[in-house]
MIKE-57738 format. One record per atom (N, C-alpha, C): residue in one letter; x, y, z. Coordinates in steps of 0.1 Angstrom, whole numbers, plus 5000, padded with zeros to 4 digits. Example, Ala and Ser with C-alpha at 12.3 -4.5 7.8 and 13.67 -1.06 7.14 Angstrom:
A513249435078/A512349555078/A513249675078/S512849785071/S513749895071/S512950005079/
***
This chain:
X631895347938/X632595327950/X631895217958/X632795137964/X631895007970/X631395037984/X630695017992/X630194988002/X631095018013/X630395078025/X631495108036/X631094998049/X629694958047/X628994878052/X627594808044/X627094678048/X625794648039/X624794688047/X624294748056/X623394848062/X623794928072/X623695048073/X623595228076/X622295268082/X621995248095/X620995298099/X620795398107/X620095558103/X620795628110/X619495658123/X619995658135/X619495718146/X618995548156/X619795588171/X619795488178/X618195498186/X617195488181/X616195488193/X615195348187/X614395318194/X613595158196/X613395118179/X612895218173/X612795158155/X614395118152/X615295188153/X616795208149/X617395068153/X617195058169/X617794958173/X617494798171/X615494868169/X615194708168/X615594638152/X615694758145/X616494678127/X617694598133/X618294658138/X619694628139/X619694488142/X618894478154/X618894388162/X618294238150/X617194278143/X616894158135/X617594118125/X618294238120/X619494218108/X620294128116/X621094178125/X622194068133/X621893918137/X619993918139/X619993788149/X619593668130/X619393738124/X618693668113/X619593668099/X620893728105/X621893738091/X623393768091/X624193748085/X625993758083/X625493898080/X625093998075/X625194088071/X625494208077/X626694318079/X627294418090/X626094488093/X625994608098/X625094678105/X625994808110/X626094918108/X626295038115/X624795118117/X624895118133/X623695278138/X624495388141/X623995468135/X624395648138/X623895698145/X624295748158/X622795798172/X623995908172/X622996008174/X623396188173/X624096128189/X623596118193/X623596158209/X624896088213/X625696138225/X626896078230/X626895918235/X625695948242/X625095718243/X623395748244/X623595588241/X622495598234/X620995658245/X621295608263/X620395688271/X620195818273/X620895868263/X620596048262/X619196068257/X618795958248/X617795968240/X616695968246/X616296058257/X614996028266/X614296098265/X613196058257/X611996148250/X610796058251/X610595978258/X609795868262/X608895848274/X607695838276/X607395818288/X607795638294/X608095588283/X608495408287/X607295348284/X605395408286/X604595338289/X604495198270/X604295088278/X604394948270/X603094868276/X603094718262/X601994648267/X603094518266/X602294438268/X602694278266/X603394238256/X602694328242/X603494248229/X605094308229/X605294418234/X606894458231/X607994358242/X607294348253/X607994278265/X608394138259/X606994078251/X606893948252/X607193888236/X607293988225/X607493988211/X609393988209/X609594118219/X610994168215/X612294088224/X611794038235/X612393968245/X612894078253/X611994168261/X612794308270/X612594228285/X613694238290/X614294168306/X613694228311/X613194188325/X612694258339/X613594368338/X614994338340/X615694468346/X615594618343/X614894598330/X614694768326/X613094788324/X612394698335/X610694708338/X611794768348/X610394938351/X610094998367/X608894928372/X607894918366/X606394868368/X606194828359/X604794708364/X603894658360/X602694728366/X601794748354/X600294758358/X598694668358/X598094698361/X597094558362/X595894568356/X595694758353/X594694798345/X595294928345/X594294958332/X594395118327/X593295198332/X593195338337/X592095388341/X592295568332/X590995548325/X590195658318/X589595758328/X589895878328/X589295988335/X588896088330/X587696158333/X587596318327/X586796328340/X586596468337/X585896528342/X584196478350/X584096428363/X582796388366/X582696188363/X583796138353/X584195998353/X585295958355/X584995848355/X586495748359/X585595588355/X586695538348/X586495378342/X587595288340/X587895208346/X588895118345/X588695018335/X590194998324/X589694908318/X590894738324/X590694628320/X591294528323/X592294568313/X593394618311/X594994628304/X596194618310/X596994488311/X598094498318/X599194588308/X599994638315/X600694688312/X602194718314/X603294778308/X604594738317/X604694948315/X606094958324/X606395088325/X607795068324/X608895128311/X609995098312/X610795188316/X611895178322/X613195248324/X613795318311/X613295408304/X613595418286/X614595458283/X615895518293/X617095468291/X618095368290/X617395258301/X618195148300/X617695068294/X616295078283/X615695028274/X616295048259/X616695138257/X617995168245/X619295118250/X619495088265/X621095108266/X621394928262/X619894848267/X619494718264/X619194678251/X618994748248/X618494708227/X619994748218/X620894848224/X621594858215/X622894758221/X622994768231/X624094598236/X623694478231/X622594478230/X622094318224/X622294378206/X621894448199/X622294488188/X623894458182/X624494528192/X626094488190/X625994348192/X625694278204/X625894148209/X625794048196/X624894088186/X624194058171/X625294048162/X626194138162/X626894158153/X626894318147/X626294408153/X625794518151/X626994638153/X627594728147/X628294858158/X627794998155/X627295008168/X627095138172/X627595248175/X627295298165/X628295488168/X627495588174/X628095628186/X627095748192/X627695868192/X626996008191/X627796088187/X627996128173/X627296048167/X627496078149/X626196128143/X626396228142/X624396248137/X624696268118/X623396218115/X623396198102/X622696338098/X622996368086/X622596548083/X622296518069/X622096418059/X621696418046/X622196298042/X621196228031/X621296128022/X622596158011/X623196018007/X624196027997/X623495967986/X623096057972/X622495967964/X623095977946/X623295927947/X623795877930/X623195797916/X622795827912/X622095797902/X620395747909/X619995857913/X618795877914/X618595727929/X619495677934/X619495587943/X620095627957/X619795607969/X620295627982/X621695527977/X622595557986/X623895437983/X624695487999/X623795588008/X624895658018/X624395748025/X625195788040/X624595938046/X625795978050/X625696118049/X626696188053/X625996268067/X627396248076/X626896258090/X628496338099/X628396378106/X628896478112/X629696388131/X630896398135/X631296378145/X632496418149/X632196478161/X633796538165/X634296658160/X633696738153/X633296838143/X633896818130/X633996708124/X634296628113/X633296608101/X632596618095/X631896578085/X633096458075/X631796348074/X632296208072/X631096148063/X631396038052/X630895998051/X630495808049/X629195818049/X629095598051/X628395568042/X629195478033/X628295428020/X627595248023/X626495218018/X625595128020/X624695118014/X624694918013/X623894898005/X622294928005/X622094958018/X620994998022/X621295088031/X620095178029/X620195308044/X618695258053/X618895328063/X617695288074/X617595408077/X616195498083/X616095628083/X615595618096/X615995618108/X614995578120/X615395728127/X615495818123/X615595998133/X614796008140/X613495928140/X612596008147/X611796108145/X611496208145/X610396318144/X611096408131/X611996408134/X612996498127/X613096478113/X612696308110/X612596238095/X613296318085/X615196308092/X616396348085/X616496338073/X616296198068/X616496148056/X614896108042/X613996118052/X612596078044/X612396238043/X612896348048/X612396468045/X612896498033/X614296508036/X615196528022/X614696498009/X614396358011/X613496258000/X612496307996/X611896367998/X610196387999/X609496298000/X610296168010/X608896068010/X607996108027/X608096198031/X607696238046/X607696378049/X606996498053/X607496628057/X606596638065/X607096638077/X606896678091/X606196788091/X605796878088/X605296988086/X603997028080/X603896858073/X602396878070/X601296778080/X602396758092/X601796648103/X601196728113/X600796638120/X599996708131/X600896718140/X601496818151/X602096828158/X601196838176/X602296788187/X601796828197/X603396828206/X603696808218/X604096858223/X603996748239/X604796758246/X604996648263/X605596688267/X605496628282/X605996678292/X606096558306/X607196528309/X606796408316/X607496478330/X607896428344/X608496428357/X608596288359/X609696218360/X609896108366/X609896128382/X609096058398/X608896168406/X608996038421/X609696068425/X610196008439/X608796088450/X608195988457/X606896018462/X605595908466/X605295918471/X603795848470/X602595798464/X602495678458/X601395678446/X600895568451/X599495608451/X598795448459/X597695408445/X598295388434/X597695348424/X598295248418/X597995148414/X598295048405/X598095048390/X597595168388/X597195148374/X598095228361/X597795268348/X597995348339/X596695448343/X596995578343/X595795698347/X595895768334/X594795778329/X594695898316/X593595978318/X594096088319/X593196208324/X592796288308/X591496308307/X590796398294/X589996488305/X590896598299/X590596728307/X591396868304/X590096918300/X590997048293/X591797148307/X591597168316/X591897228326/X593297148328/X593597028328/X594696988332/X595896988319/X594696948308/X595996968296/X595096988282/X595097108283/X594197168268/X594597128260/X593397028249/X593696958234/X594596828235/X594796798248/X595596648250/X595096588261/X595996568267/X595896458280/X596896458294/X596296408301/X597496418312/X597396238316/X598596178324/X599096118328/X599596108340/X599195958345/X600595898358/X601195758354/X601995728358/X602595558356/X602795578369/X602395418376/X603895358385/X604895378377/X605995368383/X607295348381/X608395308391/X607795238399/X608395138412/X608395158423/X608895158433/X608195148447/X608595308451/X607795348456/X607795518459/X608395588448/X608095548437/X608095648424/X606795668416/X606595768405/X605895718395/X606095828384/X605595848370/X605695898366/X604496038361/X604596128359/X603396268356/X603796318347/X602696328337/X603296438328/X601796508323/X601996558309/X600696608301/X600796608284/X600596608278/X601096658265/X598996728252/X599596798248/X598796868241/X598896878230/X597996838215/X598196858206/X597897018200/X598697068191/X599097218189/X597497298184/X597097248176/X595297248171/X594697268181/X594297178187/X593397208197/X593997228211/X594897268211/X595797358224/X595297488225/X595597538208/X594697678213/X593597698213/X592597568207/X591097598212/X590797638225/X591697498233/X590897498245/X591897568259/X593097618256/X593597658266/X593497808270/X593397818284/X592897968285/X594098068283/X593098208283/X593698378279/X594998328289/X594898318300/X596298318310/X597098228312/X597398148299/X597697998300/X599198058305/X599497898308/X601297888315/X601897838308/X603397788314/X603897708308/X603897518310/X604097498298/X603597338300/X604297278312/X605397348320/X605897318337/X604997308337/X604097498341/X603097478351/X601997408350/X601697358341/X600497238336/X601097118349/X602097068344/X602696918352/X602996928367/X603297078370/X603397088384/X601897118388/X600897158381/X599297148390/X599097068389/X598996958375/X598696778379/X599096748389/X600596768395/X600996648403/X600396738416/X599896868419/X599396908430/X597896878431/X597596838418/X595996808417/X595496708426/X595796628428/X594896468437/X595896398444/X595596378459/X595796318469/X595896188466/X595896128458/X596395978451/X597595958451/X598796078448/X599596118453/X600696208457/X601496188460/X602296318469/X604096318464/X604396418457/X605896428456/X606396458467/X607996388466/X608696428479/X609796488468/X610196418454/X610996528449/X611196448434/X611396528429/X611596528409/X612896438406/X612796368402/X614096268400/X614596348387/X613796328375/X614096388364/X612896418356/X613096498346/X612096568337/X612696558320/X611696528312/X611796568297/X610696598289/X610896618281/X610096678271/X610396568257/X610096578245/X609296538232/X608296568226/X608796578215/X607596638202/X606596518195/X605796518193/X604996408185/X604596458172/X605296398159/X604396438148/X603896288142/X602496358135/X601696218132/X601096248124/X600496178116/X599496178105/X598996038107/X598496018092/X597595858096/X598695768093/X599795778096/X601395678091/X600795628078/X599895638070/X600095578057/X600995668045/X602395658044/X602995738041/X604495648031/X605195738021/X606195638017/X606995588025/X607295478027/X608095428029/X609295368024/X609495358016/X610495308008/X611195398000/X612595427989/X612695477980/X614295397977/X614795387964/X615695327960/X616895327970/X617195207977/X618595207985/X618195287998/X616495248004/X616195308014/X614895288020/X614895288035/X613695228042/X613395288051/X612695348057/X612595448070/X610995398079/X611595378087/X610895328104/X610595428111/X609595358124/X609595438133/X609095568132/X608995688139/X608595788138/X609395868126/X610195838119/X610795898108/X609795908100/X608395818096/X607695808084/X606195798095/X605995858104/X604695918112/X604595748112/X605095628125/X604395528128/X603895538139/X603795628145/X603395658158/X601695668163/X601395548165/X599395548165/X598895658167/X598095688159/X597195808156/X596395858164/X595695728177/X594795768185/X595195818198/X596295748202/X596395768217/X597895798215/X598795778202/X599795798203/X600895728213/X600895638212/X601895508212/X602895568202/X604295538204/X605195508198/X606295378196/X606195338208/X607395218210/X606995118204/X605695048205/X605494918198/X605194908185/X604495028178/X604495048166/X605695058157/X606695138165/X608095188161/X608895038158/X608894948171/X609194848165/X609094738158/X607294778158/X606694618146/X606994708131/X607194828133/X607094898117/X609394838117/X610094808123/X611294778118/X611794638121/X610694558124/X610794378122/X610294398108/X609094448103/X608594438088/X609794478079/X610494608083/X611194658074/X612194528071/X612994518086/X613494408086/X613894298073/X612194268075/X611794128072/X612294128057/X611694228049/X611694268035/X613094298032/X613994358038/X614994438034/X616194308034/X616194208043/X616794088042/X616793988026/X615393998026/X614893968011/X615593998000/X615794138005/X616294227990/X617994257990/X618694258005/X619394248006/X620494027996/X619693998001/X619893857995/X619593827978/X618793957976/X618793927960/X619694037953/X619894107959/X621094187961/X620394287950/X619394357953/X618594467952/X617994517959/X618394647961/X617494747972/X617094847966/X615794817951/X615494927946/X614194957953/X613195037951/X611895097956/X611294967951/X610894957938/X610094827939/X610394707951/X611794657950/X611494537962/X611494587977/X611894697981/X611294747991/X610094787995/X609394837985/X608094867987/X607294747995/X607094647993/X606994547999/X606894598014/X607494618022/X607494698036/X606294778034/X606294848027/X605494958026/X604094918024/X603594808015/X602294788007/X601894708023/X603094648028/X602594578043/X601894648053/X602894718051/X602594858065/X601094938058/X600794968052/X599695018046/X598494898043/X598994798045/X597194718043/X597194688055/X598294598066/X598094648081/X597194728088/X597894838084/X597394948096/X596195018087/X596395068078/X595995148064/X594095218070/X592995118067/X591895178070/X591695208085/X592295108095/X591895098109/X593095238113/X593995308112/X594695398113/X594195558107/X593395518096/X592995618091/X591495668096/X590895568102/X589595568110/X589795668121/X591695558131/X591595638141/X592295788142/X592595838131/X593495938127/X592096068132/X590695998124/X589296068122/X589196098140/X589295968145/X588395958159/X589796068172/X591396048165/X591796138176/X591696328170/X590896328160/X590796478154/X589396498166/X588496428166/X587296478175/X587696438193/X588296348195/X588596318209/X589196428217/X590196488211/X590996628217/X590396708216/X589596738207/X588896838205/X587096878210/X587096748221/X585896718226/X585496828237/X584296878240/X583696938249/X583996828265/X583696938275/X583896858289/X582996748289/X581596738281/X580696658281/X580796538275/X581296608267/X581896468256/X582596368261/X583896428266/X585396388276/X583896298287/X583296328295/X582896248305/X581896128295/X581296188285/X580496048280/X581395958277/X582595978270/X583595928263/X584295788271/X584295848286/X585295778298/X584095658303/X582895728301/X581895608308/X581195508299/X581195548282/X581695428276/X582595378272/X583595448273/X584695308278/X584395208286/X583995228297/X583395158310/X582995088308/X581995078293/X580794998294/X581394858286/X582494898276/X583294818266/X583294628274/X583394558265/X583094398267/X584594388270/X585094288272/X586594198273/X587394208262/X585994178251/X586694148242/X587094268233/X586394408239/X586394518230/X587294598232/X587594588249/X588794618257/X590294578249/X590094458248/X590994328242/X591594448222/X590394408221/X590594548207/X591394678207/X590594728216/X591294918225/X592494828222/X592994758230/X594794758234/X595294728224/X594894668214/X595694648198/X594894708185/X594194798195/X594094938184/X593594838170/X592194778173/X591794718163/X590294748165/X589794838172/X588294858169/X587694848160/X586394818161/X585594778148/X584494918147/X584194908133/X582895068132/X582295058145/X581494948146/X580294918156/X581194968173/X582394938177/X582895018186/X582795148188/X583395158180/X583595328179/X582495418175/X581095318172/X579995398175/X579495438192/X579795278198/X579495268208/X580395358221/X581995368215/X582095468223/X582095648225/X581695658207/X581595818202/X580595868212/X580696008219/X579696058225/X579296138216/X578796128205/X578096238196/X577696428196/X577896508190/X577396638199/X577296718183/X576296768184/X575496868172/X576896948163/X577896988173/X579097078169/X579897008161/X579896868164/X581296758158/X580896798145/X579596818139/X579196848124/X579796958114/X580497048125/X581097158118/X582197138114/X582997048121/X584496948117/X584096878106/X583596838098/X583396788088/X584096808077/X584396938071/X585096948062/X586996928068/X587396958082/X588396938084/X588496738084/X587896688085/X587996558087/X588196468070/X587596558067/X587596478052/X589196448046/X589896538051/X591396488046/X591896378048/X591196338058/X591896238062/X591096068060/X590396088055/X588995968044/X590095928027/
***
């Protein structure tokens, strides 16, 4: 049966859209996105927070910046360390509603409303997804599929090239919050009291706004959260009552998101198929970033899939190619930091404060590193606060070597 389109990409969020967008700007070749959701700003599972390279790599307009930041500041318990990180804070609805108009504007069409529910495969090759709208079951055949779901890794699960289940999971919580904030910065708070086994958060987010949230990884959640713990509300409503920095006047909006992750060194590829983005764990291992990774992991896919598209083969071998990329890329420096966010979350109060004040101590140029997540051994000695106990983690760490 022939083709219903020459790429099928299912799920509209920043990996999804950014394929689209490089297939259209770099090729005659169609493009359909499948986004569950009725448009694409449903998709708000984001805090927005961004650096330079996505603003300034992907071409994202002021208009869907809330803020800019001028530095990042590290907190625990007893410290505080600012580092030099500019940063942007996006509007992450009108950051999809932006990526997927310029997508179409490409040559792209976007279907929302259509969620994909399983691979079509035929002679041991992807060729299709069958997807669901209007209470209709339908299906779209292609010479290529794109698997961008997100967490859910629809189609890489099916596959067995990804299972979510053997990932690390955690869990967020954001308030977008009309109010008072006399900070300029990115705030990241390490503190079990505010968010057992994760972190808490603020962004600007424009003139008398900003953003609060917390998120906790599920492992060390129940290490460190106490007998009378709450609900992750009540975590985000004591943050935002915590510090005189500043003051809600009222809750614009609130969401939640799941994070799963491993060290992203994972398949990526399989016959008549390519999966981005958090579909295949690209989501950085240490601090958990999603958006810029999500979309340098679907300019690569991109890049390759054009290739193969043009030699008019889309088997696993000439795909893999994405894959062997994405794995010598990221591959040891990802698997390092996979090691360093197993002991970070799982740090003593003491730890969390040594941790924040060598950060402090970091050069320009090490700073410069931190933000593109390229530390060297010799960093990450310098900022490990060592403790007699990390030695019992040992055998849990080794999986990940």
């Amino acid at each position: 049966m022939s083709a219903d389109a020459d790429v099928v990409v299912a799920g509209g969020g920043p990996a999804g859209l950014q394929f689209a967008r490089e297939i259209g700007a770099r090729s005659e070749y169609d493009v359909t996105v499948l986004e569950a959701n009725d448009a694409l700003s449903d998709n708000d599972k984001s805090t927005g927070g961004t650096f330079e390279q996505v603003i300034d790599r992907y071409g994202i307009p002021d208009d869907v910046v809330m803020a800019e930041n001028e530095d990042v500041v590290f907190e625990a318990p007893g410290a505080s360390s600012t580092l030099d990180i500019h940063g942007y804070v996006l509007d992450f609805p009108a950051f999809l509603e932006f990526l997927g108009e310029d997508a179409e504007a490409r040559g792209a069409e976007v279907r929302t409303g259509a969620r994909v529910q399983a691979p079509i495969r035929e002679g041991g090759r992807v060729v299709g997804v069958e997807y669901t709208t209007g209470g209709e079951r339908r299906e779209l055949r292609a010479d290529l599929v794109v698997d961008a779901t997100g967490p859910r890794a629809v189609l890489a699960k099916q596959l067995g090239m990804f299972d979510p289940a053997s990932a690390q999971h955690g869990v967020g919580k954001e308030y977008e919050v009309e109010g008072r904030y006399d900070l300029d910065s990115m705030l990241f708070r390490f503190d079990h009291d505010a968010a057992p086994g994760g972190y808490a958060w603020t962004f600007p987010a424009g003139e008398n706004s900003f953003k609060a949230g917390i998120c906790s990884i599920d492992d060390f959640y129940e290490a460190h959260a106490p007998a009378d713990d709450g609900t992750i509300d009540d975590y985000v409503e004591d943050w935002l009552a915590a510090d005189p920095r500043w003051e809600v006047e009222s809750i614009r909006t609130a969401h939640a998101g799941d994070a799963v992750s491993n060290n992203s060194i994972n398949q990526r590829a399989t016959d008549g198929l390519v999966a981005v983005g958090d579909a295949v764990s690209s989501i950085n291992p240490l601090f958990g970033e999603g958006i810029r990774p999500g979309m340098e992991s679907a300019e690569m896919a991109a890049t390759v899939a054009l290739a193969a598209l043009d030699r008019g083969d889309t088997s696993r071998e000439r795909l893999a190619v994405y894959e062997d990329r994405w794995n010598s890329e990221k591959g040891v420096d990802w698997r390092l930091q996979r090691i360093v966010c197993e002991l970070l979350y799982d740090f003593t109060s003491d730890q969390q404060r040594r941790f924040v004040t060598s950060a402090g101590r970091l050069s320009d140029t090490q700073v410069d590193r931190l933000q593109r997540y390229e530390l060297t051994l010799r960093d990450y000695l310098e900022l490990y606060p060592f403790d007699p106990s990390d030695l019992s983690k040992a055998r849990a760490l080794v999986r990940h070597v």
